[in-house]
C-alpha positions as CSV (number, residue, x, y, z in Angstrom):
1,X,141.2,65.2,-23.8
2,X,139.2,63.9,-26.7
3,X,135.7,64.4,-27.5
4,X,135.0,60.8,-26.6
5,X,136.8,60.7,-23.2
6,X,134.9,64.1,-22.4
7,X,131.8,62.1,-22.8
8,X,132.4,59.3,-20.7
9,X,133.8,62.1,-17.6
10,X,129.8,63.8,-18.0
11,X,128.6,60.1,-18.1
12,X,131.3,59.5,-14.8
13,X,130.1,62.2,-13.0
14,X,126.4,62.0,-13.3
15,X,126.5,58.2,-12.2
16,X,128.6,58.8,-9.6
17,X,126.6,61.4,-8.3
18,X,123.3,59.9,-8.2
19,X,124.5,56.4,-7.2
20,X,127.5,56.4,-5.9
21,X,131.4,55.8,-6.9
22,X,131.4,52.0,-5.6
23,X,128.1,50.9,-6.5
24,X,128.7,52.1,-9.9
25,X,130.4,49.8,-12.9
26,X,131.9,50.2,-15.8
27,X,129.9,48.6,-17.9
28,X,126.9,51.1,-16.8
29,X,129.2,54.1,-17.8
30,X,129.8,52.6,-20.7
31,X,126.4,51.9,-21.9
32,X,125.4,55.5,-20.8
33,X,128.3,56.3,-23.0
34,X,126.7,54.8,-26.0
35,X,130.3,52.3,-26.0
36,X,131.3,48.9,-25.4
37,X,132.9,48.1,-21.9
38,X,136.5,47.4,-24.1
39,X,136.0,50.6,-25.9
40,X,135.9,52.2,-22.6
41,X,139.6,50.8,-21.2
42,X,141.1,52.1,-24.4
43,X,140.2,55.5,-23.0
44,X,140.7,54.8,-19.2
45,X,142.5,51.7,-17.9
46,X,140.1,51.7,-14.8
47,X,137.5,53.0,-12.6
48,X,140.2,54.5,-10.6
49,X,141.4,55.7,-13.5
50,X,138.5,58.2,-14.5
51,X,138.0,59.1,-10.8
52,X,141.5,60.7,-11.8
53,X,140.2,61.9,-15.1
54,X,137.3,63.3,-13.4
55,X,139.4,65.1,-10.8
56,X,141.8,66.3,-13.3
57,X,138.7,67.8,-15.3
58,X,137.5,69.5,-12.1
59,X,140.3,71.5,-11.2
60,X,141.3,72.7,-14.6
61,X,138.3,74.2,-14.3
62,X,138.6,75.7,-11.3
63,X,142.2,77.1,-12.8
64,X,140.0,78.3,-15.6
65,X,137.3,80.0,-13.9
66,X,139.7,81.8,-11.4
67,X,142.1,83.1,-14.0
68,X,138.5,84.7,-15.9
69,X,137.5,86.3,-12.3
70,X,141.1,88.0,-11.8
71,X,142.3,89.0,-15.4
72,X,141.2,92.5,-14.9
73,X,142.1,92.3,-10.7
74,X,145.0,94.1,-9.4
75,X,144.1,94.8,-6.2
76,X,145.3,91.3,-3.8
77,X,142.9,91.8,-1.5
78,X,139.9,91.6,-4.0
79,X,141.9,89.4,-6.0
80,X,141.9,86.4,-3.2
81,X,138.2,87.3,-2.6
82,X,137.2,86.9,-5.9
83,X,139.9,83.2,-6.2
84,X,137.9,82.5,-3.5
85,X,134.3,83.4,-4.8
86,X,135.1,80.8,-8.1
87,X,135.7,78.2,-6.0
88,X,133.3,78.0,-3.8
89,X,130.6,78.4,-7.0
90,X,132.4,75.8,-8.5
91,X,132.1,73.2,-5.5
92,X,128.4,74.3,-4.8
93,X,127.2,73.7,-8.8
94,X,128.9,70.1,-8.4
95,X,127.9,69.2,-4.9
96,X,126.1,66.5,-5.5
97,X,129.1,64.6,-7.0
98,X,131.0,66.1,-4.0
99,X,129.3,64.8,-1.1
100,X,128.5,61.6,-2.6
101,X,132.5,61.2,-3.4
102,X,133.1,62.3,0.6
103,X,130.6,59.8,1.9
104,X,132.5,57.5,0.4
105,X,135.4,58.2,0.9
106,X,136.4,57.3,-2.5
107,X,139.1,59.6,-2.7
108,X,141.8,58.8,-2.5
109,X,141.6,55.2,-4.2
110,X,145.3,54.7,-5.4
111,X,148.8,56.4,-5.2
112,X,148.1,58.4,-8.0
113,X,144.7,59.8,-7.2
114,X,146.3,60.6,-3.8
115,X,149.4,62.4,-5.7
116,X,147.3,64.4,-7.5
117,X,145.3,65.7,-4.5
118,X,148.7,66.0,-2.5
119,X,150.2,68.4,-5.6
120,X,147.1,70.5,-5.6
121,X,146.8,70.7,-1.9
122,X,150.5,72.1,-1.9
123,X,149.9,74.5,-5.3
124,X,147.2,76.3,-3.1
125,X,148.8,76.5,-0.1
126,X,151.5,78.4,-1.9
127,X,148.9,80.5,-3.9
128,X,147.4,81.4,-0.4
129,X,150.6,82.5,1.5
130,X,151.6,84.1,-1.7
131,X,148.3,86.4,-1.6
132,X,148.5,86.7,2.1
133,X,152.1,88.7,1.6
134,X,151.0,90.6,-1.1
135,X,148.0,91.9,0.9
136,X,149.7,92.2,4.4
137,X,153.1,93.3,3.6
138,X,156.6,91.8,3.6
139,X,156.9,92.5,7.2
140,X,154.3,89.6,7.6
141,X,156.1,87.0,5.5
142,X,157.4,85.3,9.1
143,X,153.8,84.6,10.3
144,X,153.0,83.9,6.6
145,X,152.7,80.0,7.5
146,X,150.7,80.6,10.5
147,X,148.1,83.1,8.8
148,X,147.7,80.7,5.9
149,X,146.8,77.3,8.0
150,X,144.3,79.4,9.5
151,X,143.3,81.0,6.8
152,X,143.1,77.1,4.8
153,X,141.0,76.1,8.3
154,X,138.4,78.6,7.9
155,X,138.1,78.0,4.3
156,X,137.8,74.4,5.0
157,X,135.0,74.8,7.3
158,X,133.1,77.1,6.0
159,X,133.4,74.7,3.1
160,X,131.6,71.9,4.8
161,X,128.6,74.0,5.9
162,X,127.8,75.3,1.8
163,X,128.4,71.7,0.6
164,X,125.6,69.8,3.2
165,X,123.4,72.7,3.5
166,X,120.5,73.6,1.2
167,X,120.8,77.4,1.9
168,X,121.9,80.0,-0.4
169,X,124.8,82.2,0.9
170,X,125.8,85.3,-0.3
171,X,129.6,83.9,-1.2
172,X,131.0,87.4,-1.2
173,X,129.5,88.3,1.6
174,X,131.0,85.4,3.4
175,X,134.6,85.6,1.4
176,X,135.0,89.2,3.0
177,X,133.8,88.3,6.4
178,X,136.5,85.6,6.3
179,X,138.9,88.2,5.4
180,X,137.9,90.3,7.7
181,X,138.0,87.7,10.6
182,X,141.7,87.1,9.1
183,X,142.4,90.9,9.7
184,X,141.9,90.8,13.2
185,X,144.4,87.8,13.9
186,X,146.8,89.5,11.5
187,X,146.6,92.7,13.6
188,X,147.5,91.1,16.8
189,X,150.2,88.6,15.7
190,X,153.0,90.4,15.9
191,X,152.8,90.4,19.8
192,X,153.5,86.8,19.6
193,X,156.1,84.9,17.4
194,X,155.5,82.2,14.6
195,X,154.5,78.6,15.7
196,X,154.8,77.7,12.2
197,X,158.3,79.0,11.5
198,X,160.0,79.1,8.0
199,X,162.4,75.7,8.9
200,X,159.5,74.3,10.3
201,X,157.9,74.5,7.4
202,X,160.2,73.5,4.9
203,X,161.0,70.3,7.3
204,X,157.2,69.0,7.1
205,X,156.5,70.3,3.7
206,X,160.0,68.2,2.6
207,X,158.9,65.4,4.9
208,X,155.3,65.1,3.1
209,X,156.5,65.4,-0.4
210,X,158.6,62.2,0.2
211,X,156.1,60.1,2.4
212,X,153.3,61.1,-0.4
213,X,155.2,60.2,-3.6
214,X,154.1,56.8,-5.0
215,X,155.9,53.6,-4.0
216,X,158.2,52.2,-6.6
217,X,156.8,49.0,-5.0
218,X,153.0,50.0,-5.8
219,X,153.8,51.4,-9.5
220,X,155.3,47.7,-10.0
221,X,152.3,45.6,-8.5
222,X,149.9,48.4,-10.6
223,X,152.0,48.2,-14.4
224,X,152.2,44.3,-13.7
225,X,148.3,44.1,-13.8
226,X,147.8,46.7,-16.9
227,X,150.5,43.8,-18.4
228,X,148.1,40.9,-18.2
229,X,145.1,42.5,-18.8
230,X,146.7,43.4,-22.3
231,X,147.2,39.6,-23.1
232,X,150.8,39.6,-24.2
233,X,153.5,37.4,-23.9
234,X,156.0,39.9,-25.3
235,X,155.3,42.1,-23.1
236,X,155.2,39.9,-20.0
237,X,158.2,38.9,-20.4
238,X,159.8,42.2,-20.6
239,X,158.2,43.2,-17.3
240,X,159.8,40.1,-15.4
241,X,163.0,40.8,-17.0
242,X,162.5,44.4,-15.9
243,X,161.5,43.5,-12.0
244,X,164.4,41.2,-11.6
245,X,166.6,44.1,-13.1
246,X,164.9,46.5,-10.4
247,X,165.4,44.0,-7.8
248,X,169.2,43.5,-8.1
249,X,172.0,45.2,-5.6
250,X,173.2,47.5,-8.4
251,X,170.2,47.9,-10.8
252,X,171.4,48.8,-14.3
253,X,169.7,51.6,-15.2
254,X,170.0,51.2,-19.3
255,X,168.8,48.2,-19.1
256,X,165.6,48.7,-17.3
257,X,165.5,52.1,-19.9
258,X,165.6,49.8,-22.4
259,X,162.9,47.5,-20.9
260,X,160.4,50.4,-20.7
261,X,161.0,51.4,-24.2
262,X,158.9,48.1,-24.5
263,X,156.1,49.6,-23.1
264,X,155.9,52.8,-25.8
265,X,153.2,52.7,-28.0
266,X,150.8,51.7,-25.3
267,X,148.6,54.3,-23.8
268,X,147.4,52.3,-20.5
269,X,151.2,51.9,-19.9
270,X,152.6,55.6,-19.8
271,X,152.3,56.4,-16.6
272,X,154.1,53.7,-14.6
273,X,156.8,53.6,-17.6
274,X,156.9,57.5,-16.8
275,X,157.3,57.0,-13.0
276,X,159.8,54.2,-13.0
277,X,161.9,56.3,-15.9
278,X,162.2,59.0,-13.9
279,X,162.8,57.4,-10.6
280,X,165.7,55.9,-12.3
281,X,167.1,59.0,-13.5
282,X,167.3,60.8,-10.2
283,X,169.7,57.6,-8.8
């Protein structure tokens, strides 16, 4: 990320925050920005496209403020409390931007907004399970998918009360009363068996991963709109030649490579060339 494209994200965020995703327009941020309104689509092809810059942003640094909290941790216990600490300061200093994004409802916009949130969703639900075994012991692992719903539920809720209240809370204080809440279910458990079973799991997590990836369908209608707003014929014509190729029986996969090599050397075109290449290799 550029020095320019960190600008407009700061710009992003404030306006977003103090009026609102929808009733906010590009031609605001980039004033704010101190750019033209075409400078700002050779940085972000959209609206919808800095929300996803913006989000991006947000959780690298949360991935960065975590990793500084637990360098010097090896203890999983204090390890998870103090993961859990950096994230909660982190959603408290940017509340504002928060809760005007939730009332909203502005996220998700678009499939890839929505994939992003779906891949992060999954990466900590795997960090959390992961913490839970190395704090409770292998002999918990088959109640590991149980104990970390919970776990996520609590987190969650808790999560709602520091965003819309003006309090100050002691976040360590409430970190280890969560753990310690979590204690008590783990130390009964084993009297019962798993809900949330290994296969169960694996069936729903593989079940979501393929309901949640973008349609080939929506990555089509999306490139075929960054196509006309770049004005040229060249490259219109290689997209129809590249749907009708997609829409045959037997799709021939180098020539809709081929096609997409049209597309390189054009930033607002990556992604969807990315998507469509890769969807092609897997067949």
């Amino acid at each position: 990320m550029n020095e320019k494209e960190m600008q407009i994200i700061e710009v992003g965020m404030r306006l977003f925050a103090s009026k609102g995703f929808s009733t906010t327009s590009v031609q605001e941020i980039a004033t704010e920005s101190g750019i033209s309104k075409g400078a700002f689509y050779l940085h972000f092809k959209s609206k919808d496209d800095l929300l996803l810059g913006i989000l991006q942003y947000h959780f690298d640094m949360i991935s960065s403020a975590i990793r500084e909290e637990i360098k010097d941790i090896q203890d999983p216990r204090e390890k998870l409390i103090r993961e859990q600490m950096a994230v909660y300061s982190h959603f408290i200093t940017h509340r504002d931007l928060l809760v005007m994004l939730a009332k909203e409802q502005a996220i998700p916009r678009n499939e890839t907004v929505k994939q992003l949130i779906f891949e992060k969703q999954m990466s900590t639900h795997q960090n959390y399970r992961k913490n839970i075994i190395e704090i409770y012991g292998p002999e918990i692992e088959p109640f590991s998918w149980d104990i970390t719903i919970i776990l996520e539920g609590i987190i969650k809720s808790y999560m709602g009360i520091l965003l819309f209240s003006t309090q100050n809370f002691d976040l360590r204080s409430l970190t280890e009363y969560m753990l310690n809440r979590l204690d008590s279910i783990v130390k009964d458990i084993h009297t019962d068996k798993p809900f949330f079973t290994k296969e169960k799991a694996e069936t729903v997590l593989s079940n979501m991963l393929f309901s949640e990836q973008p349609k080939l369908a929506t990555v089509l209608k999306d490139l075929e709109e960054e196509v006309e707003k770049l004005g040229s014929d060249e490259l219109a014509v290689t997209f129809q030649v590249l749907k009708e190729e997609i829409g045959k029986e037997n799709p021939r996969v180098p020539v809709i490579q081929g096609m997409l090599s049209n597309f390189s050397g054009y930033p607002s075109l990556n992604s969807y060339r990315e998507f469509i290449s890769q969807y092609f290799s897997d067949k």
